[in-house]
C-alpha positions as CSV (number, residue, x, y, z in Angstrom):
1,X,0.0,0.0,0.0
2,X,1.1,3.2,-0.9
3,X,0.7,6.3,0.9
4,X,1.2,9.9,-0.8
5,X,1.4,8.9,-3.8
6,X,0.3,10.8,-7.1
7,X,0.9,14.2,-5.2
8,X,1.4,17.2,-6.8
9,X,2.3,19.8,-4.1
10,X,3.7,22.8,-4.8
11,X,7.3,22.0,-2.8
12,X,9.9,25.0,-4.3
13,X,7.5,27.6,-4.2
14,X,8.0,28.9,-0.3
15,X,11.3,28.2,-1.0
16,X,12.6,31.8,0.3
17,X,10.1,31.1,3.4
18,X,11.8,28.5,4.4
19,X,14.8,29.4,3.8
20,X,14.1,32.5,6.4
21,X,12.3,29.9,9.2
22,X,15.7,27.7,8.8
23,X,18.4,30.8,9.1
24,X,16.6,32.1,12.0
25,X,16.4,29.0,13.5
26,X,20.1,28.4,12.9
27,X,21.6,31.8,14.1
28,X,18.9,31.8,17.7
29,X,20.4,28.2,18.1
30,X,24.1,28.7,18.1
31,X,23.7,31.3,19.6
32,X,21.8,29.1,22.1
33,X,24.6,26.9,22.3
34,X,27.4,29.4,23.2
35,X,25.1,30.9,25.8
36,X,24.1,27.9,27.5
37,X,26.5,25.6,26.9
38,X,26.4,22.0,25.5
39,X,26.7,19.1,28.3
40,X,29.7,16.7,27.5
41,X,29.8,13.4,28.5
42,X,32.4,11.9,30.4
43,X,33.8,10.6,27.3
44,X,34.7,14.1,25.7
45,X,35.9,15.4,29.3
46,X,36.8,12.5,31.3
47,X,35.7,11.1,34.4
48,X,34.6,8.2,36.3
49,X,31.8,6.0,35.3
50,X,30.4,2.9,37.1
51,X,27.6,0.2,37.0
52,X,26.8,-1.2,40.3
53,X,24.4,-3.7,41.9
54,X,22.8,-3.5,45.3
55,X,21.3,-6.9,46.9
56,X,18.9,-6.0,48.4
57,X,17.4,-3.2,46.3
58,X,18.0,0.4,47.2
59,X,16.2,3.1,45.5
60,X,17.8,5.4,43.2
61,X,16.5,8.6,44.9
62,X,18.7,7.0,48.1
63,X,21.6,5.8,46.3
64,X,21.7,9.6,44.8
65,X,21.5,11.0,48.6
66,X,24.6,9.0,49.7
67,X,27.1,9.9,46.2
68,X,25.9,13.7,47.3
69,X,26.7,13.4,51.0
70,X,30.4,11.2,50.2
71,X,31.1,14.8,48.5
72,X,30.2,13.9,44.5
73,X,27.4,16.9,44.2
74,X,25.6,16.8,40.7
75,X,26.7,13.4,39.9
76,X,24.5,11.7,37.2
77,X,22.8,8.1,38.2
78,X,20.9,6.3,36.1
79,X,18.9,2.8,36.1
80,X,21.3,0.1,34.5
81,X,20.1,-3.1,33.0
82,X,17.6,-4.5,36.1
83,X,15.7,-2.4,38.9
84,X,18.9,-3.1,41.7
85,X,21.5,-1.9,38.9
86,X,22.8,1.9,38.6
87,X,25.4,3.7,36.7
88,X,27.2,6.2,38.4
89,X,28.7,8.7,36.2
90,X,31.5,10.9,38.1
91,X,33.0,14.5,36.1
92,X,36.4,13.8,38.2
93,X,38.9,13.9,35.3
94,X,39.1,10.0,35.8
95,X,41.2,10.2,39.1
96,X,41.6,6.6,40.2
97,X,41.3,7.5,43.6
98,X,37.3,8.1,43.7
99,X,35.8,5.0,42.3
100,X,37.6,3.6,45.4
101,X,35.5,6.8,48.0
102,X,32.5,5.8,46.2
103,X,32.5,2.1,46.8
104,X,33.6,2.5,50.4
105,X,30.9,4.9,51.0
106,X,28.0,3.1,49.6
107,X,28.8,0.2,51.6
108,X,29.5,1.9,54.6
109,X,26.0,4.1,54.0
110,X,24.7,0.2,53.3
111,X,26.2,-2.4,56.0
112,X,23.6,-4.9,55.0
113,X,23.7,-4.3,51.1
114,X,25.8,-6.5,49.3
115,X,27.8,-3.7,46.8
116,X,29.0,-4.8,43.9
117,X,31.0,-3.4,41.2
118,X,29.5,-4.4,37.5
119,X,32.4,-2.2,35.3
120,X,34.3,0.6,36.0
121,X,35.7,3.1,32.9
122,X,37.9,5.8,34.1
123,X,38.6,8.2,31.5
124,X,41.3,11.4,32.0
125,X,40.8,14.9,30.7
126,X,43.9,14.4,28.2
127,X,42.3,11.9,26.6
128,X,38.7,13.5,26.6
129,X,40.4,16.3,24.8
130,X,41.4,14.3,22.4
131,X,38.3,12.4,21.9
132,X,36.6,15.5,21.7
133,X,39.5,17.0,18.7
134,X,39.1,13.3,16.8
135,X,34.8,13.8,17.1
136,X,34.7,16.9,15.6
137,X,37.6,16.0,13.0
138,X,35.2,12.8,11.8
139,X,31.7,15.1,11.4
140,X,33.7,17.5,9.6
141,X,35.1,14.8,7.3
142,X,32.0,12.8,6.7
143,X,30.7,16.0,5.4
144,X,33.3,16.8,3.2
145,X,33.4,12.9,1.9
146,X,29.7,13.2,1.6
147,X,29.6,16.6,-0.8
148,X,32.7,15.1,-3.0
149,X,30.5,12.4,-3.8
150,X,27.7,14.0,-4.6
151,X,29.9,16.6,-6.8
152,X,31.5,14.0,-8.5
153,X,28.5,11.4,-9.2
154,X,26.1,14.6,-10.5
155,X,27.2,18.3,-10.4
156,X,28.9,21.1,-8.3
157,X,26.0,22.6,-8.3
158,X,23.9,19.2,-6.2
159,X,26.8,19.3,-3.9
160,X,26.1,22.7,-2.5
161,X,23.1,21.4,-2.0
162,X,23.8,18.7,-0.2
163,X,26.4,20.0,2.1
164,X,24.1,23.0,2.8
165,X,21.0,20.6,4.2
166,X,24.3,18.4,6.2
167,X,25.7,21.4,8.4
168,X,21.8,22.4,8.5
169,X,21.1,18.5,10.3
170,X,24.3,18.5,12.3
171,X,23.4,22.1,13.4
172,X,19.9,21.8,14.4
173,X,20.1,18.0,15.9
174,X,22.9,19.5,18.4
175,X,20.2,22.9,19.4
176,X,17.6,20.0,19.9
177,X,20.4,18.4,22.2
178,X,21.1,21.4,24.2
179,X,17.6,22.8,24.5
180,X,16.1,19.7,25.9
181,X,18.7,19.5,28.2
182,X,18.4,22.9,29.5
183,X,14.4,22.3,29.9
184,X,15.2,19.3,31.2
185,X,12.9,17.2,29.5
186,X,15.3,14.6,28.8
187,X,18.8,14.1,30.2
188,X,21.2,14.7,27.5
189,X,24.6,14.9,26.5
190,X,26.7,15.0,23.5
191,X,29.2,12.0,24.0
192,X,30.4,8.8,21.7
193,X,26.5,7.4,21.7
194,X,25.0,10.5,20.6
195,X,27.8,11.4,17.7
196,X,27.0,7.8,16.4
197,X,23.6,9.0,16.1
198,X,24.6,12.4,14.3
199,X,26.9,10.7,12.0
200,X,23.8,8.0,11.0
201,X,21.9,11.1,10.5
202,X,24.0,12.2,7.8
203,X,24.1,8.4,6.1
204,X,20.2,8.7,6.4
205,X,20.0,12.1,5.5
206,X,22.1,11.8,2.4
207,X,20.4,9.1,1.6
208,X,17.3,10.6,0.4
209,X,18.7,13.5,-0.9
210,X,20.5,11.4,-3.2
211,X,17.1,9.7,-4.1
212,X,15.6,13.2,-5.2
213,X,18.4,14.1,-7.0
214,X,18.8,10.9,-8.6
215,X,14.9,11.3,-9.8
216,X,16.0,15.2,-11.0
217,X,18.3,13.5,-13.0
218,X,16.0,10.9,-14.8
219,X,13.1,13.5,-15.6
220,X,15.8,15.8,-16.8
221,X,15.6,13.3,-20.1
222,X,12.2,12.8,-19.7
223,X,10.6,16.1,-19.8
224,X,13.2,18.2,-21.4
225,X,11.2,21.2,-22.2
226,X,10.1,21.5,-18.5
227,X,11.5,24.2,-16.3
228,X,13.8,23.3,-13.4
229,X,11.4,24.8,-10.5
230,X,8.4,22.4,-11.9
231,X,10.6,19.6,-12.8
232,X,12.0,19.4,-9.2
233,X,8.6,20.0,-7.8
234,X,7.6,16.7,-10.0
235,X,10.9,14.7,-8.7
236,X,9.8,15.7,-4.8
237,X,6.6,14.2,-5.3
238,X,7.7,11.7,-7.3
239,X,10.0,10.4,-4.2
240,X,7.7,12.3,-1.8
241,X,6.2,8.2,-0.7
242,X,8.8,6.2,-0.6
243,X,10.4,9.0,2.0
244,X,7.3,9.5,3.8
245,X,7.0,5.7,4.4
246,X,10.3,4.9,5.2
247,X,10.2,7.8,7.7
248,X,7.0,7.2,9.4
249,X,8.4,3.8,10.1
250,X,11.9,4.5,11.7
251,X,10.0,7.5,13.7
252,X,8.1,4.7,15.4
253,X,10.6,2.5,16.4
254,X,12.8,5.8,18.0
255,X,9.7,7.3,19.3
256,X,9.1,3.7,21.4
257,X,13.2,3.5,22.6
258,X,12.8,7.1,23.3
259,X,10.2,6.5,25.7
260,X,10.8,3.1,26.7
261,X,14.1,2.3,26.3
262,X,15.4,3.9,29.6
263,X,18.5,7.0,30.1
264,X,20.7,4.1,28.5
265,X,19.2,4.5,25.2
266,X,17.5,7.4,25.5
267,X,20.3,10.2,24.1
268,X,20.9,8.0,21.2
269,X,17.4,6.8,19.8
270,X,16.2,10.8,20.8
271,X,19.1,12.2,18.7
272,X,18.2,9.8,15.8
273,X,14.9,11.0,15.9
274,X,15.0,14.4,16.0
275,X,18.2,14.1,12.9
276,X,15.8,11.9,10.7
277,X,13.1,14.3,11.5
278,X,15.1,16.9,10.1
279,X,17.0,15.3,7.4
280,X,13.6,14.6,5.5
281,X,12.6,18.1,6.0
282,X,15.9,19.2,4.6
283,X,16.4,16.8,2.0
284,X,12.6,18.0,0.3
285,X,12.8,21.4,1.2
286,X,16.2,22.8,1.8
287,X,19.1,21.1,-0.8
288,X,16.8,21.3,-4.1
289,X,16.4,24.7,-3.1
290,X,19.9,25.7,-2.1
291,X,20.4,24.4,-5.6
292,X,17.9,26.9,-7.4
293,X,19.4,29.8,-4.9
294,X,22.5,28.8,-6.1
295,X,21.9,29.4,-10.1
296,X,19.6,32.5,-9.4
297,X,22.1,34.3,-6.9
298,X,25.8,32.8,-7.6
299,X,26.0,31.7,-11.4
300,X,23.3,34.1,-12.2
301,X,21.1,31.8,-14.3
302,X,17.5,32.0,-14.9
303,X,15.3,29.2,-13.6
304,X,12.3,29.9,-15.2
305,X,13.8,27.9,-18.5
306,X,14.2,24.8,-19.2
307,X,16.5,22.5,-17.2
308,X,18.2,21.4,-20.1
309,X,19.0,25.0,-21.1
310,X,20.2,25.4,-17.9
311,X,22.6,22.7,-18.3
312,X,23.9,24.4,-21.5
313,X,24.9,27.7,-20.3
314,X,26.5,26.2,-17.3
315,X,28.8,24.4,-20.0
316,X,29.2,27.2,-21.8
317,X,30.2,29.7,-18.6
């Protein structure tokens, strides 16, 4: 069964609207993100992180009372695999020393708890640096890679496009990070789980921009006489189902981990989420168009032509 199919909506012409709703958006969220700071996980800025088991159970609310009170104020706990499990996640730069205080204090604030330690990870600041440098370093190359590919396998022109809509998902799916964490609707961070998410956002992201322009590229020979704005209208809601569908589909799985897949899962399936959500919006309405912005305002070429005339004077500049 097919959903959306046969549309004929009218995609490119609130182009400039969108355009405006997506800049504004852009320049209130950095600037959101320099005022209120992103929160790194202990991975990017090292620290202490431990899982551990209490028999019999002890309440989290408890458990949170006692890492305040050994002198660890602000120190994020979390449910871990069953209801007597918790992960204990420390900002100490990874000193050794304080896995060793927090042990010794939940078992003294629990004589008749049997403490045990599931995992420990102790990361130092050097190397959360450095995790840090290398995370930015592999965004900023998969977006590069990304806009190479989609120079060299259509036109210059298609990889503006596409890089344009990737810094837009990057950029908006890390204001969506910092802004629910500073309403506190969900407890986020940006660490190694949530870049994994950003990174498939891109794949995804890509993905279907690729299928547009792929489609641009087949009715280009199809309807040569038709004018670029129409004939990308006609490509969007050509692909406008088979996005829609796949969409709709992976939204309901995230939605579900989101909700009930706990704080382990939580930062990555919500980040997935709100990237696909936005990659689907930018692959329909913000990389065809950066592409017709690009002709009218840089190579100063008329759009109201044919596409294939289009193609000519671009040879010809």
């Amino acid at each position: 069964m097919e959903f959306f199919h046969g549309t004929k909506i009218d995609f490119l012409s609130k182009r400039k609207a969108f355009f405006l709703s997506s800049a504004f958006i852009f320049v209130f969220g950095i600037i959101a993100i320099f005022v209120i700071g992103p929160k790194f996980g202990i991975d990017f800025i090292g620290g202490t992180e431990m899982a551990v088991r209490f028999s019999p159970v002890q309440s989290i609310e408890s458990v949170r009372s006692t890492i305040d009170k050994a002198g660890f104020i602000g120190s994020e706990i979390k449910s871990y695999g069953t209801s007597d499990e918790f992960l204990i996640r420390l900002n100490d730069g990874g000193d050794k020393a304080v896995s060793t205080k927090v042990t010794e204090s939940l078992k003294k604030a629990y004589p008749n708890t049997t403490v045990t330690v599931l995992k420990l990870d102790r990361i130092g600041p050097k190397v959360g640096d450095e995790l840090r440098i290398q995370a930015s370093i592999a965004v900023v190359l998969a977006v590069i890679s990304i806009m190479l590919y989609i120079a060299f396998r259509f036109e210059f022109i298609y990889g503006i496009g596409a890089i344009v809509a990737l810094i837009h998902d990057v950029v908006f799916a890390i204001i969506a990070i910092v802004i629910v964490q500073k309403l506190g609707i969900i407890n986020l961070e940006i660490n190694q789980a949530s870049l994994a998410a950003i990174l498939t956002v891109l794949g995804y992201s890509i993905n279907d921009t690729v299928i547009v322009f792929d489609r641009i590229r087949e009715n280009k020979e199809l309807h040569k006489g038709m004018k670029l704005v129409p004939l990308i209208n006609l490509s969007i809601n050509e692909t406008l189902s088979r996005t829609l569908n796949t969409v709709l589909t992976v939204v309901v799985v995230l939605t579900t981990m989101t909700i009930l897949g706990g704080e382990v899962l939580q930062g990555f399936a919500f980040t997935m989420l709100v990237g696909i959500l936005i990659g689907t919006y930018s692959s329909i309405y913000i990389a065809s168009a950066t592409v017709v912005w690009y002709l009218e305002k840089v190579r100063k070429v008329p759009v109201d032509i044919p596409a294939s005339e289009i193609d000519k004077k671009l040879q010809n500049a």
